[in-house]
Structures are given as C-alpha cells and as structure tokens.
DOMI-759883 format. One record per residue: y, x, z negated of N, C-alpha, C in turn; residue in three letters. Coordinates in pm, whole numbers, padded with zeros to 5 digits, always signed. Example, Ala and Ser with C-alpha at 12.3 -4.5 7.8 and 13.67 -1.06 7.14 Angstrom:
-00569+01319-00780-00450+01230-00780-00330+01320-00780ALA/-00225+01285-00708-00106+01367-00714+00003+01290-00787SER/
END
This chain:
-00263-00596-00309-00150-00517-00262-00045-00611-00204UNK/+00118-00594-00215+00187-00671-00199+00294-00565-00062UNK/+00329-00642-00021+00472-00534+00019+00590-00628+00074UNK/+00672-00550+00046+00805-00693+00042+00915-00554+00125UNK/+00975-00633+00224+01043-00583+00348+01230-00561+00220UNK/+01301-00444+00266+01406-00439+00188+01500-00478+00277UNK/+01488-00386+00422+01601-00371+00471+01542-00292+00558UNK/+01598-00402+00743+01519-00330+00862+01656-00347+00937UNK/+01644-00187+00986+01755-00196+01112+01714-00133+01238UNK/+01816-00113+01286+01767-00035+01450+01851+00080+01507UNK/+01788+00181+01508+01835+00322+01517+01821+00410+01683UNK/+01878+00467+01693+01895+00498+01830+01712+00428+01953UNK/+01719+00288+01939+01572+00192+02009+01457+00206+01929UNK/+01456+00243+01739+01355+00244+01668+01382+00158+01636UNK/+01269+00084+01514+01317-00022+01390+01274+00052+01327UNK/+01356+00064+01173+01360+00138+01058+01341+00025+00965UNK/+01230+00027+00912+01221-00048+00791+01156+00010+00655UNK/+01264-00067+00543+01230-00029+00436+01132-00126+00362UNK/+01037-00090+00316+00933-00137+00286+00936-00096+00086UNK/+00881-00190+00025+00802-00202-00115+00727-00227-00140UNK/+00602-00111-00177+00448-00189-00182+00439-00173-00332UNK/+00334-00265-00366+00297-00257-00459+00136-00236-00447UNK/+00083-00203-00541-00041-00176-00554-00138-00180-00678UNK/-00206-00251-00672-00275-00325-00761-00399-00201-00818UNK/-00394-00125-00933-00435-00004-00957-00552-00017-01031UNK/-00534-00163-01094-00722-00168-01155-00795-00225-01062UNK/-00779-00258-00940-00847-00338-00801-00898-00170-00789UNK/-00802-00075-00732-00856+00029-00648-00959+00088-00771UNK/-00933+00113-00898-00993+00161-01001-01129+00142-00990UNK/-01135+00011-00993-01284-00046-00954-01331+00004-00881UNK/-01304-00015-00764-01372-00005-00599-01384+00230-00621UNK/-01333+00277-00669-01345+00394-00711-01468+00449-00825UNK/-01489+00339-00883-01587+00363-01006-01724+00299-00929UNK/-01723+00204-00842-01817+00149-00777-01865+00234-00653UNK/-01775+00316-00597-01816+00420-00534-01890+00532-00609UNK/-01896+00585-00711-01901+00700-00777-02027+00680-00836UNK/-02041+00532-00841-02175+00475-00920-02288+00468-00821UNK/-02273+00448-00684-02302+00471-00633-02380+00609-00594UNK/-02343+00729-00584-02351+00865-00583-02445+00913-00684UNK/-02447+00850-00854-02555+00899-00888-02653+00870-00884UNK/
END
C-alpha cells in the first residue's frame, strides 16, 4: 500500500489533507483466500 500526500492545508485550527492511496489488490486477494482456507 502506498499513499502519497496531494495537498494539506489548515482550516478554521484543523489540517486538511488530501491523501492518494493506493492499494495493492492481489496482496489483499491473497491474505483473503488464506483466510477462507483457513475456515474449511
């Protein structure tokens, strides 16, 4: 998983940040099928 910052500002004493994740979908795939394999 990656995440890359776009654009952070500051709003009435918050920080607002824009964020981009990425997500690596045959990593979780796995770890989903390895759970399931599990179960039977």
């Amino acid at each position: 998983m990656r995440t890359h910052l776009l654009k952070a500002r500051c709003e009435n004493g918050k920080l607002i940040l824009f964020l981009r994740i990425e997500v690596d979908l045959e990593h979780v795939y796995k770890v989903e099928l390895t759970e399931l394999e599990r179960d039977v």
